[in-house]
N, CA, C and O atoms as CSV, one atom per row, in Angstrom:
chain,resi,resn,atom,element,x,y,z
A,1,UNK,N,N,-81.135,59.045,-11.539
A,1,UNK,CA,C,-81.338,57.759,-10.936
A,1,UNK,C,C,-80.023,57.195,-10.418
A,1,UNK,O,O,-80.092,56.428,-9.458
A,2,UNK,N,N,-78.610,57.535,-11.034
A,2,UNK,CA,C,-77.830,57.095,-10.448
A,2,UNK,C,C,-77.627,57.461,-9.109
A,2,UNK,O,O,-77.417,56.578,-8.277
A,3,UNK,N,N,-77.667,58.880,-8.727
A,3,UNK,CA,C,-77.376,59.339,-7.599
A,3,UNK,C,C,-78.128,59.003,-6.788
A,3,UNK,O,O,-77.616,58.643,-5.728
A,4,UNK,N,N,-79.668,58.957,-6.892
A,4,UNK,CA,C,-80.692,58.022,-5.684
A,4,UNK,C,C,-80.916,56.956,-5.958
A,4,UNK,O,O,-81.726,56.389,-5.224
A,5,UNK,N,N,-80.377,56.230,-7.025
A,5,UNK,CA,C,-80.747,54.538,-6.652
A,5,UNK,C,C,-82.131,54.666,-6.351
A,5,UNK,O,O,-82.502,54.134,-5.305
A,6,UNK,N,N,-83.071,55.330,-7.130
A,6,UNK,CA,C,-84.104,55.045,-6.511
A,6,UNK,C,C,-85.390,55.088,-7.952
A,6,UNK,O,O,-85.483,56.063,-8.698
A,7,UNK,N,N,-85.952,54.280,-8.036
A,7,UNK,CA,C,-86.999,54.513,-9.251
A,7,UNK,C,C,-87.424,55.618,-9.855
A,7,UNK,O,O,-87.683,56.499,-9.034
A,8,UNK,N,N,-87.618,55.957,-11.082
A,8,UNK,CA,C,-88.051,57.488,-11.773
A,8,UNK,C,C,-89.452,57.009,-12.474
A,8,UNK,O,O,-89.625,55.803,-12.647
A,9,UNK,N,N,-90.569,58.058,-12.923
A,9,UNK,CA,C,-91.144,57.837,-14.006
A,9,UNK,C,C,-91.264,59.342,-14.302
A,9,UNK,O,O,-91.430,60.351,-13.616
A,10,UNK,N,N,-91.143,59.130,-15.327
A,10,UNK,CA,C,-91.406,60.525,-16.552
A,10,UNK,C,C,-91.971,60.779,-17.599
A,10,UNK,O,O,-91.767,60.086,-18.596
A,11,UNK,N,N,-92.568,61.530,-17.606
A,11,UNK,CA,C,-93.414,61.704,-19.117
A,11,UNK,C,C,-92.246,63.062,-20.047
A,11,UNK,O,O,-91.496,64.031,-19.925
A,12,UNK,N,N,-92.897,62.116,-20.942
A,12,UNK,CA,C,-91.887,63.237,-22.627
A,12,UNK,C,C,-93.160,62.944,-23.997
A,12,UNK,O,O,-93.806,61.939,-24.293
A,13,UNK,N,N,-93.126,63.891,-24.398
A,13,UNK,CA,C,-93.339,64.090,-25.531
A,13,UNK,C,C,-92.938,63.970,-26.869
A,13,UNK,O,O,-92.274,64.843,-27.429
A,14,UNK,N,N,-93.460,62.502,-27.634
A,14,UNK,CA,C,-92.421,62.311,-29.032
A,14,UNK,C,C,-93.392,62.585,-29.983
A,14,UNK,O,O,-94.584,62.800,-29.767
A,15,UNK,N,N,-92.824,62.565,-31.028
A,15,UNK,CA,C,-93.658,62.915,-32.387
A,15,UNK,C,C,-93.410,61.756,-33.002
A,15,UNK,O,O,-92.341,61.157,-33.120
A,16,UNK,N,N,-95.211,61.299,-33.645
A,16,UNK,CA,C,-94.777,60.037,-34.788
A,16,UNK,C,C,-94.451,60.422,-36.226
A,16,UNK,O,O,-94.460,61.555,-36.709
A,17,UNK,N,N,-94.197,59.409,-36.743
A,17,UNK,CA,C,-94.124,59.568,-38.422
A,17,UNK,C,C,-95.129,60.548,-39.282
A,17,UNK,O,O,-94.818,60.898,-40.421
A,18,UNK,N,N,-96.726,61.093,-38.469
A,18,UNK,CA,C,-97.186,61.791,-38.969
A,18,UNK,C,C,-96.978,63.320,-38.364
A,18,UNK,O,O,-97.797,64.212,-38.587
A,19,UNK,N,N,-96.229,63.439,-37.868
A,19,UNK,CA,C,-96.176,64.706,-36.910
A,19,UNK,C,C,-96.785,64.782,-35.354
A,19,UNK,O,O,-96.489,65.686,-34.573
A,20,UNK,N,N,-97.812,63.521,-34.996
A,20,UNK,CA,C,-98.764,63.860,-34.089
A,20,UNK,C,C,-97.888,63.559,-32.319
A,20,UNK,O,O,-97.186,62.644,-31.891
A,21,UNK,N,N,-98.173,64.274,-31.988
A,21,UNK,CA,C,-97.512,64.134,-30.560
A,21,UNK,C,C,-98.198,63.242,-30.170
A,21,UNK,O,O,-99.401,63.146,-30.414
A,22,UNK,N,N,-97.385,62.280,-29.356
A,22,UNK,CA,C,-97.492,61.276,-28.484
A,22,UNK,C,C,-97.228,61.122,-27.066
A,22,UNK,O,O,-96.018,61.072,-26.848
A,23,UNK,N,N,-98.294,60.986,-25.536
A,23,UNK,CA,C,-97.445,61.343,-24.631
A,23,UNK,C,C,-96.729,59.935,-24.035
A,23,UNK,O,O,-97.394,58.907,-23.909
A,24,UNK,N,N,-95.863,59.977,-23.821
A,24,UNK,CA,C,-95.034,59.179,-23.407
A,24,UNK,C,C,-94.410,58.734,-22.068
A,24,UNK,O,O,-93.532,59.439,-21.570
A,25,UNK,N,N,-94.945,57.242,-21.264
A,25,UNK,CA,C,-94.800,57.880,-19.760
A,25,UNK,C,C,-93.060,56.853,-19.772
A,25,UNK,O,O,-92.994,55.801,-20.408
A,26,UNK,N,N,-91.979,57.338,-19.076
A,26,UNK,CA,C,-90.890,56.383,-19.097
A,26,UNK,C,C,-90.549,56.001,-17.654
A,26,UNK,O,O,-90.207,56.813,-16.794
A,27,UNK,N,N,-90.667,54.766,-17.489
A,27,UNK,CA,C,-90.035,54.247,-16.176
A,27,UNK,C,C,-88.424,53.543,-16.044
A,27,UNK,O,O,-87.779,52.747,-16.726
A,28,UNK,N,N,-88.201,54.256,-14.868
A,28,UNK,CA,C,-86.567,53.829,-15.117
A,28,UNK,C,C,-86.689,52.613,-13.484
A,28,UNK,O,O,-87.177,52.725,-12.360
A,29,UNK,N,N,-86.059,51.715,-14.118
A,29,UNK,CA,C,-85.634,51.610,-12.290
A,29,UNK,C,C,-83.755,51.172,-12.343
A,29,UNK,O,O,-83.310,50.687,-13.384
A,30,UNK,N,N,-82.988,51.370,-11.347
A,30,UNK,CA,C,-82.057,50.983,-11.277
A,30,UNK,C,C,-81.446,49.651,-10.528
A,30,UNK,O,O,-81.896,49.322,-9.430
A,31,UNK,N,N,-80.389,48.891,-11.175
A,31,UNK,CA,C,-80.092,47.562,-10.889
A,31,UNK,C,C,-79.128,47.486,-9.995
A,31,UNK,O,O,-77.996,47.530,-10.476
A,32,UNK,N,N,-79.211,47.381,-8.789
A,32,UNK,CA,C,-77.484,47.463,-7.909
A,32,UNK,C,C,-77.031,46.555,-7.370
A,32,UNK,O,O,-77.655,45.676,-6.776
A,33,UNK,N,N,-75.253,46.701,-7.583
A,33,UNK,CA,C,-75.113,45.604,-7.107
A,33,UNK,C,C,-74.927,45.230,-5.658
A,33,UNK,O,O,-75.836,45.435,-4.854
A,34,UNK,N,N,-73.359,44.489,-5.163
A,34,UNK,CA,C,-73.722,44.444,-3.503
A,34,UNK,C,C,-73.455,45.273,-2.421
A,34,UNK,O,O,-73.747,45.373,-1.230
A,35,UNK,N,N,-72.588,46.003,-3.537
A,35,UNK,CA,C,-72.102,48.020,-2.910
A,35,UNK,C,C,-72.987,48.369,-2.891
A,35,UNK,O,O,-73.176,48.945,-1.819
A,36,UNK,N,N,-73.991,48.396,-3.651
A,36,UNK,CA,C,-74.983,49.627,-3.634
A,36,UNK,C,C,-75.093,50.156,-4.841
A,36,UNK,O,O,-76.089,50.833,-5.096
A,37,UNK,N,N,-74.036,49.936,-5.860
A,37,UNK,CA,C,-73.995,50.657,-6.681
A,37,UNK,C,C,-74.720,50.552,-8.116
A,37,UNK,O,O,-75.145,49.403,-8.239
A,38,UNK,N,N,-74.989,51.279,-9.156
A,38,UNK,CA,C,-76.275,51.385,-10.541
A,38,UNK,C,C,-75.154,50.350,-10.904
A,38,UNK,O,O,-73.965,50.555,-10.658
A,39,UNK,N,N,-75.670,49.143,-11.552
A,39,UNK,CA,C,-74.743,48.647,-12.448
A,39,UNK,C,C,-75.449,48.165,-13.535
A,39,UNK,O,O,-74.942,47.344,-14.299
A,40,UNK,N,N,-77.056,48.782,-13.742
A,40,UNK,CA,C,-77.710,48.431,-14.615
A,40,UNK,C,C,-79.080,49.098,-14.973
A,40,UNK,O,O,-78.708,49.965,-14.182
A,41,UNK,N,N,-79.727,49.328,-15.199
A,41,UNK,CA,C,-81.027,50.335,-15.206
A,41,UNK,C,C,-81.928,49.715,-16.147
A,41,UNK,O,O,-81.695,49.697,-17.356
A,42,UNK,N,N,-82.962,49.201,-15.609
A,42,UNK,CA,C,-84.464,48.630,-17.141
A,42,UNK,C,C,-85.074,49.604,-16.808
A,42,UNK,O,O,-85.163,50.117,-15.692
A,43,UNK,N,N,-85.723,50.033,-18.211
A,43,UNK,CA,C,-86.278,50.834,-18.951
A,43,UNK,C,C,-87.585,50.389,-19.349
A,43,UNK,O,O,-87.510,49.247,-19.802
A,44,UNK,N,N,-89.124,50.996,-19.359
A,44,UNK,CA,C,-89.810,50.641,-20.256
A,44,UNK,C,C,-90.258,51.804,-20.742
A,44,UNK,O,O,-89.825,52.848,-20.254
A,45,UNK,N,N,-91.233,51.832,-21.823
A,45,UNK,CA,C,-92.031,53.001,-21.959
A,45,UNK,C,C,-93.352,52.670,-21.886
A,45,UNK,O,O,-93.673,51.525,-21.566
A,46,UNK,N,N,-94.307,53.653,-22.180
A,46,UNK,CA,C,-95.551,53.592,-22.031
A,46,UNK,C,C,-96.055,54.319,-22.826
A,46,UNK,O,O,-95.576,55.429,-22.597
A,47,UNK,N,N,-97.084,54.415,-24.042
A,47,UNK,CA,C,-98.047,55.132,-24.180
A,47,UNK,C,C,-99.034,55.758,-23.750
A,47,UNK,O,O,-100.084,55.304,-24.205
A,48,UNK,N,N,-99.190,56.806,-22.909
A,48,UNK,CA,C,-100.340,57.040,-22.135
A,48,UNK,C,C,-100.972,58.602,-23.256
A,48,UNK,O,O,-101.188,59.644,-22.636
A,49,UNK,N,N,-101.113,58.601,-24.208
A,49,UNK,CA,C,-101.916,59.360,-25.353
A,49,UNK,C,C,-103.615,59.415,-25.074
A,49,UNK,O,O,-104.257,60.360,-24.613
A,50,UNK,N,N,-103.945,58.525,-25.366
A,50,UNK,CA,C,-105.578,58.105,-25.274
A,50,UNK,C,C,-106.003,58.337,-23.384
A,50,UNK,O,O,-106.999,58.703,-22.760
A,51,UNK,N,N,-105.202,58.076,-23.184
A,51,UNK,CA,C,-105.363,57.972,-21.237
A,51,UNK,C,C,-105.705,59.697,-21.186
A,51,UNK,O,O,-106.835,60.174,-21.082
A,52,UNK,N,N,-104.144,60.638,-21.309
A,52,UNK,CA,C,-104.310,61.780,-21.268
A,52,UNK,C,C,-105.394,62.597,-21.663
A,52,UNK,O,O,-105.975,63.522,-21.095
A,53,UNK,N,N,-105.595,61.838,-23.195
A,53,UNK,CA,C,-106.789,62.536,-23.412
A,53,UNK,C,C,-108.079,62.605,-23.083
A,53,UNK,O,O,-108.864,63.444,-23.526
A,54,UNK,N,N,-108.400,61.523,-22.116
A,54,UNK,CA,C,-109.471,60.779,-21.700
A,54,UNK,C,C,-109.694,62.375,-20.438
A,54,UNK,O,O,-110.662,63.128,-20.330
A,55,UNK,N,N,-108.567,62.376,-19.800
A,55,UNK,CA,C,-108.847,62.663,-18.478
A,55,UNK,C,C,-109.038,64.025,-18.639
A,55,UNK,O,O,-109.631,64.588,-17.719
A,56,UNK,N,N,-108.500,65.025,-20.059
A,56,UNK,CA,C,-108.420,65.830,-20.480
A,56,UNK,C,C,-110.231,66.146,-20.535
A,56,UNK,O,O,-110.857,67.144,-20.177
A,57,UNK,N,N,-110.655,64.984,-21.073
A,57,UNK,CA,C,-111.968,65.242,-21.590
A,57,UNK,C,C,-112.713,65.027,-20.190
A,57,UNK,O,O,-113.806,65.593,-20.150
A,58,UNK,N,N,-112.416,64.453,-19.240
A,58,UNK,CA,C,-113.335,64.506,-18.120
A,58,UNK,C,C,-112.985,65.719,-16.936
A,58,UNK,O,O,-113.495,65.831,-15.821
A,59,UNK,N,N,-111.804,66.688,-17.661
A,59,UNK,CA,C,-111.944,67.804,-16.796
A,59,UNK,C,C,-112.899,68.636,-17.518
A,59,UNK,O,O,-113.823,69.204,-16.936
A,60,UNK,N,N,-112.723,68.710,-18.604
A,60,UNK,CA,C,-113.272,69.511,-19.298
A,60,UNK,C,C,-115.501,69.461,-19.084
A,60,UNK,O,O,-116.329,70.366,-18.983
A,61,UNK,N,N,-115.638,67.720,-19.112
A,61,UNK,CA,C,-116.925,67.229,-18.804
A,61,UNK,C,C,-117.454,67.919,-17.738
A,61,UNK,O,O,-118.581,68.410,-17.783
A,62,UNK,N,N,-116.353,68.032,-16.285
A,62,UNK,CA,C,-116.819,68.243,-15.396
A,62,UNK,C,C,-116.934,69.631,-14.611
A,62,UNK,O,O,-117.435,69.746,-13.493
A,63,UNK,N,N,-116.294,70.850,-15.512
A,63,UNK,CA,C,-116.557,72.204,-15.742
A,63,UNK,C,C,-117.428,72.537,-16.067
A,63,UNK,O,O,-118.024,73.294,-15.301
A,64,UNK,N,N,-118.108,72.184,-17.463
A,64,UNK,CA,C,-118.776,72.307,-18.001
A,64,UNK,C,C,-120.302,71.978,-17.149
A,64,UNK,O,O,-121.330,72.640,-17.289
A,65,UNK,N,N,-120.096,70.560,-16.084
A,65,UNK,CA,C,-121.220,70.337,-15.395
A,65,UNK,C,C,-121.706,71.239,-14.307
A,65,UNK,O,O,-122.860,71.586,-14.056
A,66,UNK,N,N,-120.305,71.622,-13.568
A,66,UNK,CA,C,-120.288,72.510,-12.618
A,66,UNK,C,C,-120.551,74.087,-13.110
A,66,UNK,O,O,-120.997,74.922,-12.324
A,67,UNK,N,N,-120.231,74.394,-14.475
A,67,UNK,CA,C,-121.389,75.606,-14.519
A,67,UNK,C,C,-122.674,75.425,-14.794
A,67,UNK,O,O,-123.677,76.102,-14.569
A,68,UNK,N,N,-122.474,74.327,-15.358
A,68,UNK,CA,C,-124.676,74.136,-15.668
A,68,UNK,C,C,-125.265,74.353,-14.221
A,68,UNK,O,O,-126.214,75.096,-13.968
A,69,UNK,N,N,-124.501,73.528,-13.230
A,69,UNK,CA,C,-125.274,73.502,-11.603
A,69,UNK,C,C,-125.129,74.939,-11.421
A,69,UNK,O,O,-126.094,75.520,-10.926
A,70,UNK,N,N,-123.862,75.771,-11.801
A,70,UNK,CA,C,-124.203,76.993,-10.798
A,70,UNK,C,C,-125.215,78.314,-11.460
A,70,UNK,O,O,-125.570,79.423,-11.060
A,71,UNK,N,N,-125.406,77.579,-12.550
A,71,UNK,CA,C,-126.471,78.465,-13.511
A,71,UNK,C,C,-127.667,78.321,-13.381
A,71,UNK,O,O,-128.534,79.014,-13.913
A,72,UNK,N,N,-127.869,77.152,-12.462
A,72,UNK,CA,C,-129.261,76.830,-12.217
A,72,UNK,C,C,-129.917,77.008,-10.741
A,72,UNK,O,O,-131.102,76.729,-10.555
């Protein structure tokens, strides 16, 4: 982000206190000043766990539909 001055988001993978992976989405953006230059960067994170898994489960839903159709 320093070198493009330009917004990031990223996902990482942390582990909680029970072992369970968590996915993690991180947004960076950078703060510049009247050069141009990073002189500051906010940070948030995100939980997106339940999301992932959601969408996980609606690929999976929708395989599963698309062989029933081609079986029939």
């Amino acid at each position: 982000m320093k070198k493009t001055k330009k917004p990031v988001v990223v996902e990482h993978i942390h582990y909680d206190e029970g072992g369970n992976a968590r996915n993690i989405e991180v947004h960076g953006y950078p703060i510049l000043d009247t050069e141009g230059n990073v002189v500051q960067m906010i940070e948030y994170c995100l939980d997106i766990t339940e999301r992932k898994q959601v969408g996980e489960k609606l690929q999976l839903l929708s395989s599963v539909t698309q062989q029933v159709s081609d079986a029939t």
